[in-house]
VMD Tcl script that draws the C-alpha trace (Angstrom):
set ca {
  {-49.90 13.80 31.89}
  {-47.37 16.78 30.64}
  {-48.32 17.20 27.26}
  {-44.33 17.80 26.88}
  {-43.85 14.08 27.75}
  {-41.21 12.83 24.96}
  {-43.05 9.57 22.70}
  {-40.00 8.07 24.29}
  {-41.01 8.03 27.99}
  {-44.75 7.94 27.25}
  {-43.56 4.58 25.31}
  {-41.60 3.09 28.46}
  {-44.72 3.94 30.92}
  {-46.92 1.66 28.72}
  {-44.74 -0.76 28.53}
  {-44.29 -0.80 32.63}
  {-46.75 -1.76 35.03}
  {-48.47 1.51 35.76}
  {-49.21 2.60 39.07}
  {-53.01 2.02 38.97}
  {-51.94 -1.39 37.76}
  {-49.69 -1.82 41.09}
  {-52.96 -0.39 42.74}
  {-55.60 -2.60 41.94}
  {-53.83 -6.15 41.45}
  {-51.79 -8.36 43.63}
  {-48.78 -10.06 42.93}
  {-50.18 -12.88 41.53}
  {-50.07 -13.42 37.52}
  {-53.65 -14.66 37.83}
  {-54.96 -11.73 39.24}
  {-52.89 -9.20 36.70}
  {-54.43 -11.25 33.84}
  {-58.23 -11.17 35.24}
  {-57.44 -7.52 35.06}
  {-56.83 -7.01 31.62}
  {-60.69 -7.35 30.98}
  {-61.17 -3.75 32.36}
  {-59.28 -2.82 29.53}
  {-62.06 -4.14 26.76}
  {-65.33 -4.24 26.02}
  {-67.35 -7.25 26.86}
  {-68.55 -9.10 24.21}
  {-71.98 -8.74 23.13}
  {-74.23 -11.58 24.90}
  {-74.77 -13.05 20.79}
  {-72.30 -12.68 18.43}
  {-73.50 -10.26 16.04}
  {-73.01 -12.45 12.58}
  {-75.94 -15.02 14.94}
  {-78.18 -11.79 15.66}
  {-78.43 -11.24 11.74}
  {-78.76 -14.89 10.67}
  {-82.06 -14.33 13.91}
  {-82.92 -10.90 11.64}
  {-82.58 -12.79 8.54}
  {-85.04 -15.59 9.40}
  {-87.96 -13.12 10.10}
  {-91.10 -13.13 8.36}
  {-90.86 -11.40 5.15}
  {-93.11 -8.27 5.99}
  {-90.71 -7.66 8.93}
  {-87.48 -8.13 7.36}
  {-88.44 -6.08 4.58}
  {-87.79 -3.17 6.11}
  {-84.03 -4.32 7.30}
  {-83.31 -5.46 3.72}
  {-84.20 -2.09 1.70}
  {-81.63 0.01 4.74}
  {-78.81 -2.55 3.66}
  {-78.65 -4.55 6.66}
  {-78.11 -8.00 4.88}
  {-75.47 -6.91 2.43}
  {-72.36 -8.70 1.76}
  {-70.58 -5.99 2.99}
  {-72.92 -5.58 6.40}
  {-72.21 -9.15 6.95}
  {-68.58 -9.09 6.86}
  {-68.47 -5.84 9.41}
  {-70.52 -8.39 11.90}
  {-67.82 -11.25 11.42}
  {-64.80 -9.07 11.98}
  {-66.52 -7.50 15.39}
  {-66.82 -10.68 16.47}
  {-63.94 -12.18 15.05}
  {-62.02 -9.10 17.21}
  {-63.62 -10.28 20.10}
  {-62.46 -13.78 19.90}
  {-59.00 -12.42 19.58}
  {-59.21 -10.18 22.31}
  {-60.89 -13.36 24.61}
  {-58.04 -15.11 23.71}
  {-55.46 -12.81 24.36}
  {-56.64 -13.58 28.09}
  {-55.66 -16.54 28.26}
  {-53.35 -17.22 31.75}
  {-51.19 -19.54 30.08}
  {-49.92 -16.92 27.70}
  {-48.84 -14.95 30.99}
  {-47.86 -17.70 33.24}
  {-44.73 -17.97 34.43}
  {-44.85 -21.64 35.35}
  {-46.60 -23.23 32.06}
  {-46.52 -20.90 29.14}
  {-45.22 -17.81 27.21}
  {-44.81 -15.56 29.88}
  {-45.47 -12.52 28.15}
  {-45.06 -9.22 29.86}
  {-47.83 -8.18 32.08}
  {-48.04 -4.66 30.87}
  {-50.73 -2.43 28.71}
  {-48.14 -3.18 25.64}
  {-48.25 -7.06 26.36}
  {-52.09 -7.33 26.64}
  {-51.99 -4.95 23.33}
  {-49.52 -6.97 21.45}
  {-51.42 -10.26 22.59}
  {-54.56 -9.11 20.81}
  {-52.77 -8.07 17.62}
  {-51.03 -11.22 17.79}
  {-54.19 -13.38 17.52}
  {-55.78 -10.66 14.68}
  {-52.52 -11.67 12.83}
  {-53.29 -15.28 12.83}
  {-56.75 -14.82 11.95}
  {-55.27 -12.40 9.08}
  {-53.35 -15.57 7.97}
  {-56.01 -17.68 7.79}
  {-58.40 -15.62 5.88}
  {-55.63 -14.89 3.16}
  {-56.63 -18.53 2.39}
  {-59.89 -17.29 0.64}
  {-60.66 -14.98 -1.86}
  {-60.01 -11.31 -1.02}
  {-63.47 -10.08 -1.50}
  {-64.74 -12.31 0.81}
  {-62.64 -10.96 4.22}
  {-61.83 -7.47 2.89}
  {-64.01 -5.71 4.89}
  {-64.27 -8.49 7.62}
  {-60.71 -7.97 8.45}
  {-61.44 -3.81 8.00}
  {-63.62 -3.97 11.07}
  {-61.83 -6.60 13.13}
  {-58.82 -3.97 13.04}
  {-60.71 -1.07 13.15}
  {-62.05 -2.17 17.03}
  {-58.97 -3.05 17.66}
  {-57.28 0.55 17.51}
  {-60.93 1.96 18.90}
  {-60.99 -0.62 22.15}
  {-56.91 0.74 22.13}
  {-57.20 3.84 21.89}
  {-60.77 4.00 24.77}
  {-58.42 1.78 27.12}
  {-54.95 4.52 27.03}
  {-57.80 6.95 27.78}
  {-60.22 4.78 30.88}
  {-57.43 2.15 31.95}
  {-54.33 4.32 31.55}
  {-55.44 7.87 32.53}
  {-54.04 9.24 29.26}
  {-55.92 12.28 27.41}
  {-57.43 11.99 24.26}
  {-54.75 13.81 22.58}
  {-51.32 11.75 24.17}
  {-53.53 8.26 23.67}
  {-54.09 9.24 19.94}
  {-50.17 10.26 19.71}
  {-49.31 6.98 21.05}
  {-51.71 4.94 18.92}
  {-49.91 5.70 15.78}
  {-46.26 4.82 17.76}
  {-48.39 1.14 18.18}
  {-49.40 1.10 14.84}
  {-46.23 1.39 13.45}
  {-45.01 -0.91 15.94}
  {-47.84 -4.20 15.10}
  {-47.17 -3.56 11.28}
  {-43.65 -3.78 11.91}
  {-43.91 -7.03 13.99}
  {-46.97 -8.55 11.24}
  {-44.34 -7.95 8.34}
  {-41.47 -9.89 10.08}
  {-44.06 -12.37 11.13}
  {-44.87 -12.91 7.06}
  {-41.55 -12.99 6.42}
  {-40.75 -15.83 9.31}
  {-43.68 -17.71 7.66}
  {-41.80 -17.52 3.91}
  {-38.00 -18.12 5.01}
  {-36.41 -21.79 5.68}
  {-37.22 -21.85 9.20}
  {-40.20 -20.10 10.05}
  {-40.30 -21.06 13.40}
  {-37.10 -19.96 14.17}
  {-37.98 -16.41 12.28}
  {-41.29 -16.40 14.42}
  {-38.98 -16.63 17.57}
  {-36.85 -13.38 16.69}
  {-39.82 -11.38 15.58}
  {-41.76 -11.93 18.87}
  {-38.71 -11.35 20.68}
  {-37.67 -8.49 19.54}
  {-41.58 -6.96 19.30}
  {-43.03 -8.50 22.42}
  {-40.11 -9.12 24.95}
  {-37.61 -6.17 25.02}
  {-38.34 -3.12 26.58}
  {-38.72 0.12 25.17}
  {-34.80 0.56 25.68}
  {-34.13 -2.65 23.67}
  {-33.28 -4.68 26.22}
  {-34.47 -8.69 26.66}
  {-35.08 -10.48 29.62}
  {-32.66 -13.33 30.56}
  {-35.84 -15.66 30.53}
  {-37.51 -14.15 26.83}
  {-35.68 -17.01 25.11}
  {-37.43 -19.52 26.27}
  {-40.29 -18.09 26.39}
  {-40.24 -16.63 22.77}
  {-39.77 -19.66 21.47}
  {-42.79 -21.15 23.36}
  {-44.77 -18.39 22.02}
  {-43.82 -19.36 18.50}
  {-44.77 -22.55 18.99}
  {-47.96 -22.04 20.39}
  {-48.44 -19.40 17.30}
  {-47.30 -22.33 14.97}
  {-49.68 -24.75 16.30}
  {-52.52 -22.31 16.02}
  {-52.25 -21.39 12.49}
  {-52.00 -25.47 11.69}
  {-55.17 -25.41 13.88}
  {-56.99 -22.70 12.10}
  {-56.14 -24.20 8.66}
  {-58.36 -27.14 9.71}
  {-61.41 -24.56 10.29}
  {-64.05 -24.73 7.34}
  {-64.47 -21.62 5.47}
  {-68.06 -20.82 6.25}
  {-66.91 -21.11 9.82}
  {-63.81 -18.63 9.47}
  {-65.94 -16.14 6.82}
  {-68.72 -15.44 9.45}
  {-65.99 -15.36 12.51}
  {-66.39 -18.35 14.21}
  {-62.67 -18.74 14.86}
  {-61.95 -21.71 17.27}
  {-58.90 -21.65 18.92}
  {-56.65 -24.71 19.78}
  {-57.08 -25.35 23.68}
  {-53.66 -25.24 25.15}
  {-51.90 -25.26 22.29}
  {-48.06 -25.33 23.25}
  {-48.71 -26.67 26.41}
  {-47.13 -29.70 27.26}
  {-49.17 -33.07 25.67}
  {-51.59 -34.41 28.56}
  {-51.06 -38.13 29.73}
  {-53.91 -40.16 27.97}
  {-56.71 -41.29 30.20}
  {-56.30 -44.99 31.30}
  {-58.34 -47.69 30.02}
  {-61.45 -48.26 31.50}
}
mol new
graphics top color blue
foreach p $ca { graphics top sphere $p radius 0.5 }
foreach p [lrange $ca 0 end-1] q [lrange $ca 1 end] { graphics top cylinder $p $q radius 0.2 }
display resetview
């Protein structure tokens, strides 16, 4: 890229389908969404807060050595929850109903939608964890954003073609723009309609273009999205603490899709 390229056009590129996009994918919404997993790291095989409850259950004489370098401190332990509570975000953010045209939110299929997806779902977890005492998801919620903006900023660079120094320009534009969208998002949850506020905010920060302009369709779809973001945070409210402390986040299957006919009787 021109290192002269304006924030402004650099913006509207992310926010299109870029040509090695158009490249690798067909038409289909499927296959767009199957591709956002080049853009992220896979998960590791065991989440990482279950590979130190394995450490911590080692004999004495070899867990010894892991407790005197730190490795079971509160803080250590909250690091491992928010990697892995990133990573069910991310996983999430995957999901082809959220992109479908046909079913659910229909959310953009650019870099910016897949980005705003997974900031989306670390918002909700953010929600949930304000539940608890601050000292026990301070750091947890450190490290779950953290990988966020380092999985970003590694995916401008491999999945966009961008150079260190334009991705790292552009990451502070995003930042900006998810703390802008997380504040209105509070502030939907405090006014006398918060679903209605959660509709605007995700319309104006997920659905128009870098130019300000919305879709015909975003309506709709907006307000699905809030929905589905509505129904989730009811859902996560129902998750024990122990559960949402070491990152075991469960998400709602389906949530804002239309209620399934019940099975008939046997």
């Amino acid at each position: 890229l021109d290192r002269d390229m304006s924030m402004q056009s650099l913006s509207a590129r992310l926010r299109a389908p870029s040509m090695l996009s158009r490249a690798m994918v067909g038409i289909s919404r499927g296959t767009a969404v199957a591709r956002c997993q080049m853009l992220y790291s896979i998960p590791p095989a065991m989440p990482l807060v279950d590979k130190l409850e394995e450490l911590d259950m080692l004999p004495w004489w070899r867990a010894a050595p892991l407790r005197v370098l730190g490795t079971f401190s509160p803080s250590q332990w909250q690091r491992a929850a928010g990697t892995d509570m990133y990573h069910v975000c991310a996983t999430q953010a995957r999901e082809p109903i959220l992109y479908s045209a046909g079913e659910g939110a229909l959310v953009p299929d650019t870099f910016y939608g897949k980005f705003i997806l997974t900031g989306l779902h670390c918002w909700l977890c953010h929600v949930r964890l304000r539940a608890e005492p601050r000292e026990e998801w301070e750091h947890l919620f450190k490290e779950m954003m953290e990988t966020l903006w380092e999985e970003n900023l590694v995916a401008m660079c491999k999945g966009e073609g961008l150079d260190l120094i334009m991705a790292s320009k552009y990451q502070k534009e995003m930042q900006l723009g998810w703390h802008g969208m997380v504040i209105a998002l509070d502030k939907a949850l405090e006014s006398e309609e918060p679903l209605e506020g959660l509709r605007e905010a995700l319309l104006r920060n997920i659905y128009a273009s870098a130019d300000g302009e919305v879709p015909e369709q975003a309506s709709a779809a907006s307000l699905w999205l809030a929905e589905y973001c509505a129904a989730q945070r009811v859902h996560l409210d129902s998750l024990p603490a122990a559960e949402v402390l070491k990152g075991r986040m469960r998400w709602q299957p389906r949530a804002g899709a239309p209620p399934e006919p019940p099975a008939p009787d046997a």
